[in-house]
C-alpha positions in Angstrom: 13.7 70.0 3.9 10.4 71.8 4.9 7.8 70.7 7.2 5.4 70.2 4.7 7.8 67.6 2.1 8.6 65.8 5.7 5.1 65.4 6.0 4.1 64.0 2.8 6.7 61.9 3.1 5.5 60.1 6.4 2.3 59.9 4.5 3.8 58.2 1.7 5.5 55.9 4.0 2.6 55.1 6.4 0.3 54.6 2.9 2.7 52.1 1.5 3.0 50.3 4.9 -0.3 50.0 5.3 -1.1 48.9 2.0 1.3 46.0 2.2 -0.3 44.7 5.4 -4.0 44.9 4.0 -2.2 42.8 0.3 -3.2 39.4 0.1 -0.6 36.5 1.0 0.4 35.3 -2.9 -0.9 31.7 -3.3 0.7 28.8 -1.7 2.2 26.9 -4.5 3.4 23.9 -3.2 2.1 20.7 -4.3 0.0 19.0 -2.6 1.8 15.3 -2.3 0.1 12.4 -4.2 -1.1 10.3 -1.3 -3.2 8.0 -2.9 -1.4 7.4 -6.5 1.7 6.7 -4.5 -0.4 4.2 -2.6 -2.0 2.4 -5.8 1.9 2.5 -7.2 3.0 1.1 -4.1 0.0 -2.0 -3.9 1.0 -2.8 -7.9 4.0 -3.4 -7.3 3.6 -5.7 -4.0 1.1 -7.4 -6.2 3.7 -8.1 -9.2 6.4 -9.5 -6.2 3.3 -11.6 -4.9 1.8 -13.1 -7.6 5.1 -14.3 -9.3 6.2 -16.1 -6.0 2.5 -17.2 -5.5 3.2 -19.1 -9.1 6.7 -20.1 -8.0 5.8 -22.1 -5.1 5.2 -25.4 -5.9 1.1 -26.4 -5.3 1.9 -29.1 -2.7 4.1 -26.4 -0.7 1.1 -24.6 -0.1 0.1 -26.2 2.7 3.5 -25.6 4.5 3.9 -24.2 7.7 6.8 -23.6 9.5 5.2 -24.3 13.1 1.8 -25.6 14.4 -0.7 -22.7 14.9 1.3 -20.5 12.4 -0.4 -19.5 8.9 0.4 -22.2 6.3 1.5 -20.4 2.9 -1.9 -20.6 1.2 -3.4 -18.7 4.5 -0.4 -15.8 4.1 -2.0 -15.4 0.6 -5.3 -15.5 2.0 -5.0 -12.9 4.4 -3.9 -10.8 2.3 -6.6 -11.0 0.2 -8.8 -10.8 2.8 -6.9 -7.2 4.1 -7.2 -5.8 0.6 -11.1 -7.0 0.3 -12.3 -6.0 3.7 -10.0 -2.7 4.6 -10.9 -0.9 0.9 -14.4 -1.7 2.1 -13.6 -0.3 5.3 -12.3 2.6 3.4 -15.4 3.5 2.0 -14.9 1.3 -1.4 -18.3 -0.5 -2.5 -18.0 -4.1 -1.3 -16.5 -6.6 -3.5 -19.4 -9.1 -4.0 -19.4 -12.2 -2.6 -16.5 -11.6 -0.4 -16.8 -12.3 2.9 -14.1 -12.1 5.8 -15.4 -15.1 8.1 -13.1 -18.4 7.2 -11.6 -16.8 4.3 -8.0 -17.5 5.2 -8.6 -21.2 5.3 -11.4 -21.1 2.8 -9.1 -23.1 -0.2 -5.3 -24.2 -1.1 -5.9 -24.3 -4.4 -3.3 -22.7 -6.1 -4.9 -21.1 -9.0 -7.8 -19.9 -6.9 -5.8 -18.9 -4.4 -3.5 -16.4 -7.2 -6.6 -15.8 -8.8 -8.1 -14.3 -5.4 -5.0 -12.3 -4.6 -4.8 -10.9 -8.0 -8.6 -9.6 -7.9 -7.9 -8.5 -4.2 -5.3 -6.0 -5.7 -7.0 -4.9 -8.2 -10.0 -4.1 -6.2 -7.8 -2.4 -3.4 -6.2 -0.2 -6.3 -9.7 1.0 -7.9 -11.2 1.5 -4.6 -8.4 3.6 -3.5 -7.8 5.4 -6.4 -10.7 6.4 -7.1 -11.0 8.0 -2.8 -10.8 11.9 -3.2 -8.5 13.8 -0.8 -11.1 14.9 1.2 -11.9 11.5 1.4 -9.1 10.7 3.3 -9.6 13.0 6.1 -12.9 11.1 7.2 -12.7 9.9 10.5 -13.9 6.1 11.1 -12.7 3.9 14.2 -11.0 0.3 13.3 -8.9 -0.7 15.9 -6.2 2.2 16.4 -7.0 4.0 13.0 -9.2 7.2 12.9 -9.5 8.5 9.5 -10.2 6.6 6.2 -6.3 7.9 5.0 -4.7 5.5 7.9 -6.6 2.7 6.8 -4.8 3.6 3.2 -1.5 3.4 4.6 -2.5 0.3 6.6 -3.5 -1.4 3.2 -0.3 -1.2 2.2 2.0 -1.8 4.6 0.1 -4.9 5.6 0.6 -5.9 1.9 4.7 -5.1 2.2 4.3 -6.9 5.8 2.9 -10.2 4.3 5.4 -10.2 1.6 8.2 -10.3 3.7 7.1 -13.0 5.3 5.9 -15.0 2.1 9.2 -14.1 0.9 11.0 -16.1 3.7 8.0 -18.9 3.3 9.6 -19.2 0.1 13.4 -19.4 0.9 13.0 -21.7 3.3 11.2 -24.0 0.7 14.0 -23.6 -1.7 12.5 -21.2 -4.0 14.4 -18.0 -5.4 11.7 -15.0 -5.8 11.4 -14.8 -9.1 12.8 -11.1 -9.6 16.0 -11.9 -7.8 16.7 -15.0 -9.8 16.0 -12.3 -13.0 18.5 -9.8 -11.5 21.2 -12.4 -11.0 20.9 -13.9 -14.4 21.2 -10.2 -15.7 24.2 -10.1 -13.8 25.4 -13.8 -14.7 25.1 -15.2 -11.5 24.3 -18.8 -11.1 21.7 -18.9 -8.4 22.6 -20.7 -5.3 21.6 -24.4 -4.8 17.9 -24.8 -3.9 17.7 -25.2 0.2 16.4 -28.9 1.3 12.7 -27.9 2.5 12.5 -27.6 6.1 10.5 -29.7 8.3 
C-alpha cells in the first residue's frame, strides 16, 4: 500500500471519528412516569374504601373512641377531609370555598355530613392535583419537612392510605367487616366471621 492510500485512509478514519463526536445524542425515549395520574388513581380508590366504611359504621359509633385524647371516628374522617382541603390548597389548588382548617375535625358527627365532606374532600384533592402540571411539581414551598409542591402530592396520599388503616381497625374493633372484604368472601362463599362485641 502507498503512502498516499495510507494517508487518505487516516483521513477517512479521523473524518468519521470526528463526525460521530460532533452527532447529536438520539432522543431520550423513556417515559416520563405518570406522577400525578397515579396519585389521583391512588386518592380514588382510598376514597371508594373510605366512603363505603364511612356508610358501614353505624351513626351512633361515630363518636367512638378507643381512648381519651385519641380521635373519635367522626374526627379520623374529619381530618382527612381537612388534609385533602387544606394540603391541595397548599399545593397550589384554588381554595375550596368555605373551608376552613380551624375546628374542623370536631366541627360535626353527623354522619351524612360527615360522608358528604369526605366525599367533596376527594374530589377536590383529585381536580386540584390533576389538573398541577409537571413543572408544577418541582416548585419549592416550605410546610413542615416538605420543599416542593410534588411532596406535598405524595403527602396527600399517603396521609389518606395512613387514615384508612386506622379507620379500618376503628371499624373492626366495632364489629364491622369493610365492606369490600365482606364482598370478596361472599365471592368466595365464605361466611363472614361473627361481628366482635364493641369494645369499651
Amino acid at each position: 500500500m502507498n503512502r498516499s492510500l495510507v494517508s487518505m485512509c487516516v483521513l477517512a478514519m479521523a473524518w468519521s471519528v470526528g463526525a460521530f463526536a460532533q452527532a447529536p445524542p438520539s432522543a431520550d425515549k423513556t417515559a416520563c412516569y405518570a406522577f400525578r395520574q397515579r396519585a389521583v388513581v391512588e386518592l380514588k380508590e382510598v376514597q371508594q374504601e373510605i366512603i363505603s366504611l364511612a356508610e358501614a359504621m353505624p351513626a351512633e359509633k361515630y363518636t367512638w373512641r378507643p381512648a381519651e385524647g385519641v380521635r373519635s371516628v367522626s374526627e379520623v374522617y374529619l381530618h382527612m377531609a381537612a388534609a385533602n382541603f387544606g394540603l391541595t390548597a397548599l399545593a397550589g389548588a384554588p381554595p375550596s370555598p368555605g373551608f376552613a382548617f380551624q375546628g374542623y375535625e370536631k366541627s360535626t358527627t353527623d354522619k351524612a355530613q360527615i360522608i358528604d365532606r369526605l366525599t367533596r374532600s376527594f374530589e377536590y384533592a383529585e381536580n386540584g392535583i390533576g389538573n398541577l402540571s409537571d413543572a408544577d411539581l418541582l416548585k419549592p414551598l416550605k410546610f413542615q419537612q416538605f420543599t416542593s409542591v410534588g411532596d406535598i402530592v405524595l403527602h396527600i396520599v399517603a396521609h389518606a392510605h395512613e387514615h384508612l388503616g386506622q379507620s379500618i381497625a376503628y371499624a373492626r374493633m366495632n364489629g364491622v367487616v369493610p365492606p369490600w372484604t365482606a364482598a370478596q368472601q361472599q365471592r368466595r362463599g365464605q361466611s363472614s366471621p361473627a361481628p366482635r362485641p364493641p369494645q369499651n
